[in-house]
C-alpha positions as CSV (number, residue, x, y, z in Angstrom):
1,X,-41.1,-41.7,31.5
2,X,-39.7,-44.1,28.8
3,X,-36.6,-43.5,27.3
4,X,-35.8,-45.7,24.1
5,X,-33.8,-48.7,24.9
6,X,-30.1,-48.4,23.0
7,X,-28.2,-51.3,22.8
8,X,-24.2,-51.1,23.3
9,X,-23.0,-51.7,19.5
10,X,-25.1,-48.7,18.4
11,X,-23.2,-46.0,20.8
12,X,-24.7,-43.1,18.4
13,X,-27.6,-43.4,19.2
14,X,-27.8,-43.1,22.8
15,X,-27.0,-39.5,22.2
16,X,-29.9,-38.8,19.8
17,X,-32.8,-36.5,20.9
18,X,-35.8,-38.0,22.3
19,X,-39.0,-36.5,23.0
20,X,-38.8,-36.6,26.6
21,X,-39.0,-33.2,28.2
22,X,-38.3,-31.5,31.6
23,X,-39.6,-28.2,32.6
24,X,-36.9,-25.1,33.8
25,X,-39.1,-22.8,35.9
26,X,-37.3,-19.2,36.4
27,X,-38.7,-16.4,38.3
28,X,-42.1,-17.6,37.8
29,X,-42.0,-19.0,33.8
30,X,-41.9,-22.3,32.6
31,X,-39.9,-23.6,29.8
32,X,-39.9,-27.4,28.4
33,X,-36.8,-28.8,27.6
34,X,-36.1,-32.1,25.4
35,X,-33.5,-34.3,26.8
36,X,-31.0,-36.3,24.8
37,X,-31.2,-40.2,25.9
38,X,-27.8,-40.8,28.0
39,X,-26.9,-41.9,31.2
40,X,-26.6,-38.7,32.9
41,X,-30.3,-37.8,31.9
42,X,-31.8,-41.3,32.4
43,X,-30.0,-40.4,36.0
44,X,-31.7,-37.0,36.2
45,X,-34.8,-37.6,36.0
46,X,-34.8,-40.3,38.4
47,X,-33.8,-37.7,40.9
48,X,-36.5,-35.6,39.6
49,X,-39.4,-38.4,40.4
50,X,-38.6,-38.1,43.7
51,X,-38.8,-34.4,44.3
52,X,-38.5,-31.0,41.5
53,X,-34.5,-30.0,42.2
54,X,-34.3,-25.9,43.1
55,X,-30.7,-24.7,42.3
56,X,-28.7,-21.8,42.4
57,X,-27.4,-20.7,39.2
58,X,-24.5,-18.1,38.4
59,X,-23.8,-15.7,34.7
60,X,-20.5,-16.7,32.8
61,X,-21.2,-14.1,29.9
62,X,-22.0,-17.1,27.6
63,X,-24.6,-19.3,29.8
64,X,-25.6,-19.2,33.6
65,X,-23.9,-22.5,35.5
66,X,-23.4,-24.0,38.9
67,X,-23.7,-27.3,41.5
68,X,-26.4,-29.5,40.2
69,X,-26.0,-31.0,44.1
70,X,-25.4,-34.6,43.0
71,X,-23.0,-36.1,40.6
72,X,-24.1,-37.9,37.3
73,X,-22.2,-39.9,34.7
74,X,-20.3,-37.9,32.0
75,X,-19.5,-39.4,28.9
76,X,-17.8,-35.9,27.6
77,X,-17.2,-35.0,24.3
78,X,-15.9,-31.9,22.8
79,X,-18.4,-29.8,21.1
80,X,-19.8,-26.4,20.4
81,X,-22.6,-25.7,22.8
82,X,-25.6,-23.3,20.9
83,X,-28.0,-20.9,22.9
84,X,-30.6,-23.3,24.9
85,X,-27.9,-26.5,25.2
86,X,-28.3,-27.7,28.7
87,X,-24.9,-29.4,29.4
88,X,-23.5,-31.6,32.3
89,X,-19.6,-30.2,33.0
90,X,-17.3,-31.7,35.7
91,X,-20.3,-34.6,36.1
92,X,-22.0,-31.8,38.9
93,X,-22.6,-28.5,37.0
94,X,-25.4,-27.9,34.9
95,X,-24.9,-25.0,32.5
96,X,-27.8,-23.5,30.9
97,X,-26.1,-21.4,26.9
98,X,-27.9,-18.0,25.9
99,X,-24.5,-18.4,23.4
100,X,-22.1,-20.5,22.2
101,X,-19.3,-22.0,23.7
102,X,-16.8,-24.7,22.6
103,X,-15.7,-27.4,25.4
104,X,-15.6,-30.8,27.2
105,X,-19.0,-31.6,27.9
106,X,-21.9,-34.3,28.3
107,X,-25.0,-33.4,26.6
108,X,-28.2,-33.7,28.6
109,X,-30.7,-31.6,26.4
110,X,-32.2,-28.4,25.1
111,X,-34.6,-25.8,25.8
112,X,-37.7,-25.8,23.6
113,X,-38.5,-22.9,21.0
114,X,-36.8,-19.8,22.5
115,X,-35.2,-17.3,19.8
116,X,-31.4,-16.0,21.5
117,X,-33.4,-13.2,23.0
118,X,-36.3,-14.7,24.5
119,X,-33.4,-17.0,26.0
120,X,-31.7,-14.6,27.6
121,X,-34.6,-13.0,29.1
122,X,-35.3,-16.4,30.2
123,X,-31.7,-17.1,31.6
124,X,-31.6,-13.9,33.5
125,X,-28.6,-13.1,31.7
126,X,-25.8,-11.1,33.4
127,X,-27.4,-11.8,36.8
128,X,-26.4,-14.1,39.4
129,X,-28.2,-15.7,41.8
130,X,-30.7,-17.5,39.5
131,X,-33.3,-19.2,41.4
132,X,-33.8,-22.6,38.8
133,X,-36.2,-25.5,39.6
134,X,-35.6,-28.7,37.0
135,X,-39.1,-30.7,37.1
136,X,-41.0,-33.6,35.3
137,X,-44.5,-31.2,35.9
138,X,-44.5,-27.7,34.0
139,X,-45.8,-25.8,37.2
140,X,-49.0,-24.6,35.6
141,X,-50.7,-28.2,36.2
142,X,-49.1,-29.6,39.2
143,X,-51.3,-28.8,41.5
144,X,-54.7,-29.5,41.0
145,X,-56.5,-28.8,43.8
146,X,-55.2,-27.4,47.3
147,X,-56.3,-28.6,50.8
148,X,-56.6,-25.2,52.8
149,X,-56.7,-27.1,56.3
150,X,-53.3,-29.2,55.9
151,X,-51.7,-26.0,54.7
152,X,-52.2,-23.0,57.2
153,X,-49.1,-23.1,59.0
154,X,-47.7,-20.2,57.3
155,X,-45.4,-22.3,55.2
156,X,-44.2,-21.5,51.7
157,X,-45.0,-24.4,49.1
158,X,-44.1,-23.5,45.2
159,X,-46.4,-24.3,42.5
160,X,-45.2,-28.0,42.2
161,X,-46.1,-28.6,45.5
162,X,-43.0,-28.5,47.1
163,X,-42.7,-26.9,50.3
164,X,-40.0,-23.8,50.2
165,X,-37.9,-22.8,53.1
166,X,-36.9,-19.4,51.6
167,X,-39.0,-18.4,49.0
168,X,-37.6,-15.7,46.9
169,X,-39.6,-13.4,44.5
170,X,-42.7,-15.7,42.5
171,X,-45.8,-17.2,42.8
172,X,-46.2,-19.5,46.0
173,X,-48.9,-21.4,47.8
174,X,-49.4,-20.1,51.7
175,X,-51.8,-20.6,54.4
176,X,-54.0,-22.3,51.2
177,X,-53.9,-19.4,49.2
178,X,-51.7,-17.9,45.9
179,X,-49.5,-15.6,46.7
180,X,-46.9,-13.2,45.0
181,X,-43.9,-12.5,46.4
């Protein structure tokens, strides 16, 4: 991925929207997302060429939040974060809004053409224990083909490939096979 090069006299617009996207998979759906060009996103998805990043997510009544599992550089600025804002707070939580909510924050993107509704459908709002995998790869065309012989050891691998050492409910690869769990 390219991100536009932004030199240091023109701070604005190293914030602007680009069109490079990463892909939120919840309990089995995909959703693109279009990252802002900063720092903490240029850092993201470096992390995310090596490996999709599964985390735990948690309801606040205003967006679902927790541990990102590595720390990336804020540059916070107040502001009023709308339904589908994905944020950076305290440079190691990522929170995902279904609403608004007005605080310190570094801006790492948005999610992609979901009303309010369809996002909190999406979200899992009011539910904790979200199951969220960031990826470069929308799971429907990661895999293209699978090699039944390397993979009949009764091990869980998710749609992007990745093998999964406690697969929860959704679509999986085992023993060569789809299956739903």
């Amino acid at each position: 991925m390219l991100f536009c090069s932004c030199s240091a006299d023109n701070e604005a617009k190293a914030e602007t929207p680009t069109m490079n996207k990463i892909y939120i998979t919840i309990g089995g759906q995909t959703q693109s997302a279009t990252l802002v060009d900063n720092d903490a996103t240029r850092e993201l998805v470096a992390a995310l060429q090596d490996a999709p990043i599964t985390v735990t997510l948690n309801d606040n009544n205003f967006e679902i939040w927790g541990s990102l599992g590595k720390s990336l550089t804020t540059k916070n600025e107040q502001m009023t974060a709308q339904p589908g804002d994905i944020v950076l707070y305290n440079g190691s939580n990522i929170c995902i809004f279904y609403e608004s909510n007005s605080w310190s924050y570094t801006r790492l993107g948005h999610i992609d053409g979901l009303s309010e509704n369809e996002l909190r459908t999406f979200l899992k709002a009011g539910q904790n224990n979200i199951s969220v995998t960031l990826s470069l790869t929308s799971s429907t065309t990661a895999i293209k083909s699978v090699n039944g012989n390397r993979l009949k050891n009764g091990d869980y691998y998710s749609l992007n490939g990745v093998k999964v050492e406690n697969p929860s409910k959704g679509i999986y690869i085992k023993n060569g096979k789809k299956v739903i769990l």
